[in-house]
C-alpha beads as a LAMMPS data file, in Angstrom:
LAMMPS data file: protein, C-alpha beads

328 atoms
327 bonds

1 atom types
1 bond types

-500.0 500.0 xlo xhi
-500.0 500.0 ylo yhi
-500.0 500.0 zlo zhi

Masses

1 110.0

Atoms # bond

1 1 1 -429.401 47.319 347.180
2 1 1 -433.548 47.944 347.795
3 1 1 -435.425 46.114 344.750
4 1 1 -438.878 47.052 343.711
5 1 1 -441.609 46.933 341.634
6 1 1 -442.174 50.071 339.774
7 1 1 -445.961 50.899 339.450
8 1 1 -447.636 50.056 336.339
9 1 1 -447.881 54.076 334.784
10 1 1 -444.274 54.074 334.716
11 1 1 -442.240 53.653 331.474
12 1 1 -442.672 50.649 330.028
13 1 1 -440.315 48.832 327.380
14 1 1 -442.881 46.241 326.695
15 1 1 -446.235 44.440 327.171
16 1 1 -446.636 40.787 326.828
17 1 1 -450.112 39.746 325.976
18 1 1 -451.467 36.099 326.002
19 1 1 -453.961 35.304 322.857
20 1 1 -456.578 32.929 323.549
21 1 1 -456.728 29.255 322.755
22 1 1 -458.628 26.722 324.752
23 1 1 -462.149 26.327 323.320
24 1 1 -462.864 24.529 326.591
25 1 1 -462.037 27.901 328.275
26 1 1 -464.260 29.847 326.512
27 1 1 -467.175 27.906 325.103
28 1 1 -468.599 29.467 322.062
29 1 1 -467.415 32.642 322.741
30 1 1 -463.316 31.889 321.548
31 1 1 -463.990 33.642 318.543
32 1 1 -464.966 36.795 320.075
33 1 1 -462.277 36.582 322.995
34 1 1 -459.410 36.375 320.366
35 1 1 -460.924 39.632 318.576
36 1 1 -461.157 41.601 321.604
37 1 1 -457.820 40.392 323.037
38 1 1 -456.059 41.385 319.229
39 1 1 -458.036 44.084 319.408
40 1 1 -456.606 45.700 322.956
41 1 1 -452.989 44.220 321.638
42 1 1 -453.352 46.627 318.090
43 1 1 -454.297 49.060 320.418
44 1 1 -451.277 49.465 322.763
45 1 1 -448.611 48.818 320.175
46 1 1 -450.469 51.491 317.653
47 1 1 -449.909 54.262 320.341
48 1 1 -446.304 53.506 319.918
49 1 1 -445.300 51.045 322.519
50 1 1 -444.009 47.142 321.731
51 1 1 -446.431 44.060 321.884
52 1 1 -445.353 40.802 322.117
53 1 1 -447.965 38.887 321.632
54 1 1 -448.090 35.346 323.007
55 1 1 -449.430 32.420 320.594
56 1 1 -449.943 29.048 320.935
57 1 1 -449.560 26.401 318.121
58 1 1 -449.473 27.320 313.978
59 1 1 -453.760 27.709 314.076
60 1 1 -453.454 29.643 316.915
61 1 1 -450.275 31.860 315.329
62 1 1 -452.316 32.536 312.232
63 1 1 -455.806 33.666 313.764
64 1 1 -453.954 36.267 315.781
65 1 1 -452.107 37.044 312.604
66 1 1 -455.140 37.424 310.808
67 1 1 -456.835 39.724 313.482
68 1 1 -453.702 41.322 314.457
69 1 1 -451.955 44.950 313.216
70 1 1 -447.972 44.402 311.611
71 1 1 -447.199 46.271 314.783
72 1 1 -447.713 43.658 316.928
73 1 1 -445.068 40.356 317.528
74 1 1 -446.114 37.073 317.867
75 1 1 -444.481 34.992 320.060
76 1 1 -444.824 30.945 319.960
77 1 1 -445.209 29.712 323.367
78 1 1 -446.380 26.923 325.354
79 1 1 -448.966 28.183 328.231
80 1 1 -452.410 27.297 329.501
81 1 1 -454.303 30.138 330.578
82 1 1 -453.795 33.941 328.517
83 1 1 -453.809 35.421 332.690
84 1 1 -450.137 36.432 332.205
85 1 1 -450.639 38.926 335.127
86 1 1 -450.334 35.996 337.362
87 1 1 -448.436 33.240 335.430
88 1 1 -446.275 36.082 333.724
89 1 1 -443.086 37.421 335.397
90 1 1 -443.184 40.712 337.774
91 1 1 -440.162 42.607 337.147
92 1 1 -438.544 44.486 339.918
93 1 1 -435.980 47.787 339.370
94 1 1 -433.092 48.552 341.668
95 1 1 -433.693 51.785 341.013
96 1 1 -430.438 52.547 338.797
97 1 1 -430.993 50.516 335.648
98 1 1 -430.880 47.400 337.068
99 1 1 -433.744 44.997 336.614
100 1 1 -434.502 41.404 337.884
101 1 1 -437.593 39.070 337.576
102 1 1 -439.635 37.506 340.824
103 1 1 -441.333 34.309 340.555
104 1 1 -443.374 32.978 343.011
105 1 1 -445.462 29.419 343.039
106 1 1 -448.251 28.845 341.205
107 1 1 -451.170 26.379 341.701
108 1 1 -454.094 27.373 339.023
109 1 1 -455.707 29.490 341.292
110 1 1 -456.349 27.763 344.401
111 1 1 -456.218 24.369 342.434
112 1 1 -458.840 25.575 339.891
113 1 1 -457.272 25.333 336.664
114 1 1 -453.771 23.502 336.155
115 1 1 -452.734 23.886 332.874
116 1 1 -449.783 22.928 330.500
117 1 1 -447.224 25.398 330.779
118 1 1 -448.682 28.474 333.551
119 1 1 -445.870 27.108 335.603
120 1 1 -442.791 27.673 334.103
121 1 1 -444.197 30.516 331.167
122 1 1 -442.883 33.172 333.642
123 1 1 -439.556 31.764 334.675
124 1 1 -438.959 31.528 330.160
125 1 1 -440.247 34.733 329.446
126 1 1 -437.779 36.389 331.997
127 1 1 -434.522 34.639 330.870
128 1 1 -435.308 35.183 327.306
129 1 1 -435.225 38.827 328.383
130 1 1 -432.112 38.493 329.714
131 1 1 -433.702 39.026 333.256
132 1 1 -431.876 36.986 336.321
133 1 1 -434.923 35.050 338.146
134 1 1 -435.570 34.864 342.146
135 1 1 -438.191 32.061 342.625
136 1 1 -440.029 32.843 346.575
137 1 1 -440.826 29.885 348.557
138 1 1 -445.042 30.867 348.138
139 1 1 -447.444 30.799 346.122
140 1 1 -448.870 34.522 344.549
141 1 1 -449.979 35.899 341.265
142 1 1 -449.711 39.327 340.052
143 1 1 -453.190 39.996 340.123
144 1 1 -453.223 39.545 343.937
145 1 1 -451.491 42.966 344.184
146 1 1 -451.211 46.329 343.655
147 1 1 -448.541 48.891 344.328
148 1 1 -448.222 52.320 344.252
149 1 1 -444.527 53.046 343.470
150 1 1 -443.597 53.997 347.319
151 1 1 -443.359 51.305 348.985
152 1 1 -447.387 50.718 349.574
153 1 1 -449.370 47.334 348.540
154 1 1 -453.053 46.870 348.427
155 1 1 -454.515 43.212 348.504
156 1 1 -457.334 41.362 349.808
157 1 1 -457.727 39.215 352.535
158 1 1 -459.991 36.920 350.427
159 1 1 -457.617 35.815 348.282
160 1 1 -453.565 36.132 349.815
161 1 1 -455.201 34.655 353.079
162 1 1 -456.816 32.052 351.699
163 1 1 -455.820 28.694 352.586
164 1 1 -455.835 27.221 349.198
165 1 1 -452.633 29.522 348.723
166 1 1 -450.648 29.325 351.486
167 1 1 -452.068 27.809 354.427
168 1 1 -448.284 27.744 356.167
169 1 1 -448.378 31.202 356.239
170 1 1 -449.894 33.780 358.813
171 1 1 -450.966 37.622 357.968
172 1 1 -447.782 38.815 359.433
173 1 1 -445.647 35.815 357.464
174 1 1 -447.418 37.236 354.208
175 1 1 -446.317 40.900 354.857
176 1 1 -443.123 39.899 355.735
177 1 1 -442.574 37.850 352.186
178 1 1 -443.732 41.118 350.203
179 1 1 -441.775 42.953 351.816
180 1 1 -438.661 40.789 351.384
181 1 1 -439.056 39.466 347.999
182 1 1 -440.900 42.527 346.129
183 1 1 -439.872 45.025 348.435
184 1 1 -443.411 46.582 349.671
185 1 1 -443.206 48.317 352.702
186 1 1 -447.066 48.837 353.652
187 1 1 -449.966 46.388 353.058
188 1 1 -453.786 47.847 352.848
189 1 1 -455.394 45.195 353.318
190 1 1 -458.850 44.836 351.803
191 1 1 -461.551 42.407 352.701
192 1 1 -463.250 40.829 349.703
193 1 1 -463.354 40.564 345.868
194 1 1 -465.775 40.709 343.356
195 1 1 -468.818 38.302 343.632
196 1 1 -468.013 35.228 341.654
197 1 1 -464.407 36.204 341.113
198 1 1 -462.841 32.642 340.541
199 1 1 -459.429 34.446 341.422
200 1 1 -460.881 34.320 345.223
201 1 1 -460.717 38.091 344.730
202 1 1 -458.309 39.489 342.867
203 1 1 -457.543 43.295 343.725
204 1 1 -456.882 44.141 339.856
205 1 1 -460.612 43.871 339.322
206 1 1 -461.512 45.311 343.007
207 1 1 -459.020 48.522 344.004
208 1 1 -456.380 50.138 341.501
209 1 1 -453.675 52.891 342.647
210 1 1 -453.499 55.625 339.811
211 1 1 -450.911 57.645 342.361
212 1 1 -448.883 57.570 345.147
213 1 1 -451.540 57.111 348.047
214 1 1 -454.453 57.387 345.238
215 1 1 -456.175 54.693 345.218
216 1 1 -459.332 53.962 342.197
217 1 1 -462.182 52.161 343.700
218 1 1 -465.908 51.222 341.967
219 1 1 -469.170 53.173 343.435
220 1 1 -472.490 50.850 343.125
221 1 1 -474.125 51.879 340.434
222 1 1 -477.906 50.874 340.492
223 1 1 -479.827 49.026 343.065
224 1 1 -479.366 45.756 342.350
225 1 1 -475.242 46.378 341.921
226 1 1 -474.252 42.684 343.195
227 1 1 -470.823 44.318 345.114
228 1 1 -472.228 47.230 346.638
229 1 1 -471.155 45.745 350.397
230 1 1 -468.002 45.228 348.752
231 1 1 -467.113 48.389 347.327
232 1 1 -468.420 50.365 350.328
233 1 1 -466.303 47.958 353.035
234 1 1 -463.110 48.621 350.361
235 1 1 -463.639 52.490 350.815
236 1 1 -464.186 52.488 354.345
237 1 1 -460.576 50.168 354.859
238 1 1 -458.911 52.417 352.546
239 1 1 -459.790 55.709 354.094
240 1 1 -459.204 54.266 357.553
241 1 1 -455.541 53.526 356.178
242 1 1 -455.284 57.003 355.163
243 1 1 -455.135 56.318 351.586
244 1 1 -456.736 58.735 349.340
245 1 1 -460.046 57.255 347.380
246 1 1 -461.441 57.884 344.137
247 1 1 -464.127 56.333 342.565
248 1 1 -465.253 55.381 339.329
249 1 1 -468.091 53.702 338.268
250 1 1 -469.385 50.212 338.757
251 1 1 -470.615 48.639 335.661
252 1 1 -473.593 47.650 337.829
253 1 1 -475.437 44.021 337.461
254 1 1 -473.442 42.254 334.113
255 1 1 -474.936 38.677 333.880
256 1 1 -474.209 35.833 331.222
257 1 1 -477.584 33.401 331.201
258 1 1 -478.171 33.510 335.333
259 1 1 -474.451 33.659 335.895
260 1 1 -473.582 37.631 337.826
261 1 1 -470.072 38.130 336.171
262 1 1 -467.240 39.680 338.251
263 1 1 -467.014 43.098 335.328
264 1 1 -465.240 45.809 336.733
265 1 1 -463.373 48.851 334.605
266 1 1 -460.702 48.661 337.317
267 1 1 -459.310 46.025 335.245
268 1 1 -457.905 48.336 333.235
269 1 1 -454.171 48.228 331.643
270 1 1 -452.458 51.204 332.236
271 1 1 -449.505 51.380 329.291
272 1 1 -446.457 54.088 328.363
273 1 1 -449.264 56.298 325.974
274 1 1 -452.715 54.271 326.293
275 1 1 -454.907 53.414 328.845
276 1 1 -457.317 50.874 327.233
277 1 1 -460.523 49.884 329.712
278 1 1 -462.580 47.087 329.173
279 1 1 -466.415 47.895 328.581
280 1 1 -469.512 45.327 328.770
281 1 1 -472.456 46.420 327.068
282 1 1 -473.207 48.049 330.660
283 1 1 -475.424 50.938 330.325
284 1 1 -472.365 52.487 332.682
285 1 1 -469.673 51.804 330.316
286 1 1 -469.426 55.725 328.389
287 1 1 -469.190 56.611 332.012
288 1 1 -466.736 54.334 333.272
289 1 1 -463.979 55.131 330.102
290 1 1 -464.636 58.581 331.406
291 1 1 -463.508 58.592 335.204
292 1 1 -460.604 56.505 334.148
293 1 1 -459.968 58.890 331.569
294 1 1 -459.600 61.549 334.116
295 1 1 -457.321 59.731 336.523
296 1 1 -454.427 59.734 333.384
297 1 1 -454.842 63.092 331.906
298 1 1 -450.758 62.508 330.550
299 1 1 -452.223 59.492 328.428
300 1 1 -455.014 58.494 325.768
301 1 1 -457.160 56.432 327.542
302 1 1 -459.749 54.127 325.064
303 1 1 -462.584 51.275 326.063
304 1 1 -462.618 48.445 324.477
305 1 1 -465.419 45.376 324.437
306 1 1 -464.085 42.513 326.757
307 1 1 -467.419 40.558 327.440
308 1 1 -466.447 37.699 326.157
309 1 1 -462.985 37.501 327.617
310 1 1 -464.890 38.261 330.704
311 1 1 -466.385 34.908 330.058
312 1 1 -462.834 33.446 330.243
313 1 1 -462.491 34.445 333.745
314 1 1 -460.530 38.021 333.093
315 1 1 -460.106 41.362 331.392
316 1 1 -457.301 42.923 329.571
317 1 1 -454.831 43.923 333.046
318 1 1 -455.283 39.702 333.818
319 1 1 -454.124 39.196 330.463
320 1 1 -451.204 41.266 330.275
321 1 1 -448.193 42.048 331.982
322 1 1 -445.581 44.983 331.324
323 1 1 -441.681 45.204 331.332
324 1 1 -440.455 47.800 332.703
325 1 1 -438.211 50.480 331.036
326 1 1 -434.880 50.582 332.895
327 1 1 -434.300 53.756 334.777
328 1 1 -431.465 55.344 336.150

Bonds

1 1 1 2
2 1 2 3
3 1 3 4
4 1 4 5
5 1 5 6
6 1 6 7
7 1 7 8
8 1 8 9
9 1 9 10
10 1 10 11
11 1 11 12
12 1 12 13
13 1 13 14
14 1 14 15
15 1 15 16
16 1 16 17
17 1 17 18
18 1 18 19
19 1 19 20
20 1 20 21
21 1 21 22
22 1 22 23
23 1 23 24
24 1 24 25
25 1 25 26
26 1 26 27
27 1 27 28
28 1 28 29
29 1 29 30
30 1 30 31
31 1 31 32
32 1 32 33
33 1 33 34
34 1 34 35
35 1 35 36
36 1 36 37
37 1 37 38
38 1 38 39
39 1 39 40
40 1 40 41
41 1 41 42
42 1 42 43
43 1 43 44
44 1 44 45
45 1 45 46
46 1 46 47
47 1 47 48
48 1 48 49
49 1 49 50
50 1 50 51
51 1 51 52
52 1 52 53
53 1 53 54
54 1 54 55
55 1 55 56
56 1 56 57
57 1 57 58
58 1 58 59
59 1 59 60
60 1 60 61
61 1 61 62
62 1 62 63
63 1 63 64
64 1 64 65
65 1 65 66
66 1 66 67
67 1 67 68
68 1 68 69
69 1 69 70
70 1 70 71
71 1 71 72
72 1 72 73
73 1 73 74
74 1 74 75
75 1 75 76
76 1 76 77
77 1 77 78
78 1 78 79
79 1 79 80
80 1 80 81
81 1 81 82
82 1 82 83
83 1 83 84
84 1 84 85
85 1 85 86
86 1 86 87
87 1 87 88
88 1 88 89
89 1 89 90
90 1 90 91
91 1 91 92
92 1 92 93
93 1 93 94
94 1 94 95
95 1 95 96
96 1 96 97
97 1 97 98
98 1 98 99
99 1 99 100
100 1 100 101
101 1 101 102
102 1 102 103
103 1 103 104
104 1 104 105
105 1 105 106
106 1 106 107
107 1 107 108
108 1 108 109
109 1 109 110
110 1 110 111
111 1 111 112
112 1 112 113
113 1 113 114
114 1 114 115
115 1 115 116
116 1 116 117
117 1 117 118
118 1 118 119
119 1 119 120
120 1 120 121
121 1 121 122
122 1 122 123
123 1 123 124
124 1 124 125
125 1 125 126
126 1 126 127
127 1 127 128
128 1 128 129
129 1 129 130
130 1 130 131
131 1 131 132
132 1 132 133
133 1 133 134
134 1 134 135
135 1 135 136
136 1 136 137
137 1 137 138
138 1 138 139
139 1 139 140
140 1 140 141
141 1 141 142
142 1 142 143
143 1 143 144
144 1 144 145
145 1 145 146
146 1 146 147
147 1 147 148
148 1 148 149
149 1 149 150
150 1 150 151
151 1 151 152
152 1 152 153
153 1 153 154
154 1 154 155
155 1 155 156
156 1 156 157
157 1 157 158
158 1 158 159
159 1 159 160
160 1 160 161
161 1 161 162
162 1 162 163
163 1 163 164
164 1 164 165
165 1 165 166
166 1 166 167
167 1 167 168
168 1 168 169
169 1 169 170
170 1 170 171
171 1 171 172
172 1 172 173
173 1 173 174
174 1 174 175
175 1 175 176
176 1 176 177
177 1 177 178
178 1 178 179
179 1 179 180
180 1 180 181
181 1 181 182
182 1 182 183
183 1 183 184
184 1 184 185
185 1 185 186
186 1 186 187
187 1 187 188
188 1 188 189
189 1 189 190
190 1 190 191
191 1 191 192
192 1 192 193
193 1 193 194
194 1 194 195
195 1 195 196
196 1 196 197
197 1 197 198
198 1 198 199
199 1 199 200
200 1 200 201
201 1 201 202
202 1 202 203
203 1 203 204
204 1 204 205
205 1 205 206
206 1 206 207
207 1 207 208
208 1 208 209
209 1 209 210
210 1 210 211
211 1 211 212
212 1 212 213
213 1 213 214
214 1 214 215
215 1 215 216
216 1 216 217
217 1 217 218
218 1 218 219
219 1 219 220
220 1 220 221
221 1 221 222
222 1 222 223
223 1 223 224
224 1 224 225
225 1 225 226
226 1 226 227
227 1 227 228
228 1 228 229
229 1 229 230
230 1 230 231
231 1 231 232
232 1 232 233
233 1 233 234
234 1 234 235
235 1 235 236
236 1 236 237
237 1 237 238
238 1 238 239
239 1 239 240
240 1 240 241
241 1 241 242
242 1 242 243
243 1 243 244
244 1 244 245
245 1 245 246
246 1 246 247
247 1 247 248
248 1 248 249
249 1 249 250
250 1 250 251
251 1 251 252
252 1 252 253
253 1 253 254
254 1 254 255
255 1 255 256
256 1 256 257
257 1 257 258
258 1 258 259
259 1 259 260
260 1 260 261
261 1 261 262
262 1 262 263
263 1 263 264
264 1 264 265
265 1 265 266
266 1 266 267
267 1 267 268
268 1 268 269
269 1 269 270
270 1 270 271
271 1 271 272
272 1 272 273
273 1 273 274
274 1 274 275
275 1 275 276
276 1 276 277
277 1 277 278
278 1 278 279
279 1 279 280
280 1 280 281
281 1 281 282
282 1 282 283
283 1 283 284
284 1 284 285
285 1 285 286
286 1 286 287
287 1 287 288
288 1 288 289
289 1 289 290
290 1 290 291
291 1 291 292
292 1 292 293
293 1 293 294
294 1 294 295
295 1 295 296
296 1 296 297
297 1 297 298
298 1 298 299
299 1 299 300
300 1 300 301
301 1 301 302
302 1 302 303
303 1 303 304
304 1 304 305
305 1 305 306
306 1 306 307
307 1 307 308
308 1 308 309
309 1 309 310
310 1 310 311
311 1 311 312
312 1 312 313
313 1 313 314
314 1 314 315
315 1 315 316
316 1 316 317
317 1 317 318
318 1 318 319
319 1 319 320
320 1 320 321
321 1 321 322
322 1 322 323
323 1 323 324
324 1 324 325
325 1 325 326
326 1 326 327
327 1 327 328
């Protein structure tokens, strides 16, 4: 029996959503992340599909109450960071209805940020979907990767090579894991992430298939675009590979004081009826809704502010993380 890990535009029985918490995460901006995160969460369960909603402690429950639509359930739970795309499960189909949960080691992001609860949040929210759990012997978060439904992976060297992951493990050991435990045939290796990325680049917010072999990838936009390099070495590995490229937008130079923030619309969330984009305040953002727009023409697709969750370290796609329908 083959087990993999359906590609994010197919059916979906769920999203789970983390709400924000930590004022230490996002100084002075909290406020504002919890709006925009409630706000993408009403969203997604107003086009019809279920939200669970992850909260952390009774203040925390009530805000999100208070900002959130009656469509959308809360969940108590004890986590650290709201990045459920890496701390959350990734649910793998057999193909014929059957569906199991991988989890793989965490470490806060290189040994960034080690929080309460990111270790074991993924492992709980599994078995209280009545999902059996395979725990791999190395460390990887869901961000990392990106699949298109046949068997192909994109990821970047930055960040599965790096040795604050697994330093154990060679390129070939790497492909062989993903191939064994998530059942990925092909790896396109990219090179780097987004400047500043404190992911060590992350491909969500770099390279996102929207087909088989179609693979969505940011054009500089403006001279002073701070991943130009980037985006044009990511296009030049990809059509080497023989992957099929199309680009969208960059949202050019985004800063916060002197800080260049890692904003990218490829951090979109793709759900069953919505695609929901997040948008910066970039002169580029009407643009960017648009070409992602036109990648999902079977599906509303919406932008939605996410600067200040961008201050946080992520967008909405590091923030969620879907459950697949059963099929077969």
């Amino acid at each position: 029996m083959s087990w993999t890990m359906p590609p994010e535009w197919a059916p979906q029985d769920w999203l789970w959503i983390g709400f924000p918490h930590d004022a230490e995460e996002w100084p002075e901006v909290l406020g504002r992340a919890q709006e925009q995160i409630a706000a993408f969460a009403n969203a997604v369960a107003e086009s019809g599909q279920a939200v669970r909603l992850l909260v952390r402690d009774t203040a925390n429950e009530a805000r999100a109450r208070s900002l959130g639509s009656a469509a959308v359930t809360l969940e108590r739970r004890t986590y650290g960071d709201v990045w459920l795309r890496d701390t959350g499960p990734l649910v793998l189909s057999d193909g014929a209805g059957g569906r199991r949960a991988g989890r793989f080691g965490f470490n806060g992001w290189g040994g960034r940020y080690l929080m309460e609860g990111d270790q074991t949040i993924g492992a709980e929210l599994a078995r209280d979907a009545g999902l059996a759990v395979e725990t791999a012997d190395w460390i990887l978060e869901g961000g990392a990767i990106d699949g298109d439904g046949t068997g192909l992976v994109v990821t970047t060297e930055q960040c599965l090579l790096n040795p604050n992951r697994n330093p154990q493990l060679s390129r070939e050991d790497i492909e062989h894991r993903l191939r064994r435990d998530i059942g990925f045939e092909r790896v396109l290796w990219l090179g780097d992430g987004l400047l500043n990325d404190h992911t060590d680049g992350h491909v969500d917010n770099l390279a996102r298939f929207v087909g088989p072999n179609r693979l969505a990838l940011p054009r500089a936009t403006g001279a002073d675009d701070p991943n130009a390099a980037i985006y044009a070495d990511a296009k030049q590995r990809a059509e080497a590979a023989g992957v099929e490229v199309v680009e969208i937008p960059s949202p050019g130079l985004v800063t916060r004081g002197d800080f260049v923030e890692p904003a990218s619309y490829a951090n979109f969330a793709i759900t069953t009826n919505l695609v929901v984009v997040p948008t910066f305040g970039s002169p580029f953002d009407d643009d960017g809704v648009a070409a992602v727009a036109a990648l999902f023409p079977d599906r509303a697709t919406i932008g939605l502010s996410a600067d200040a969750l961008l201050a946080g370290g992520g967008g909405f796609h590091c923030a969620s993380q879907q459950m697949p329908a059963a099929s077969g």
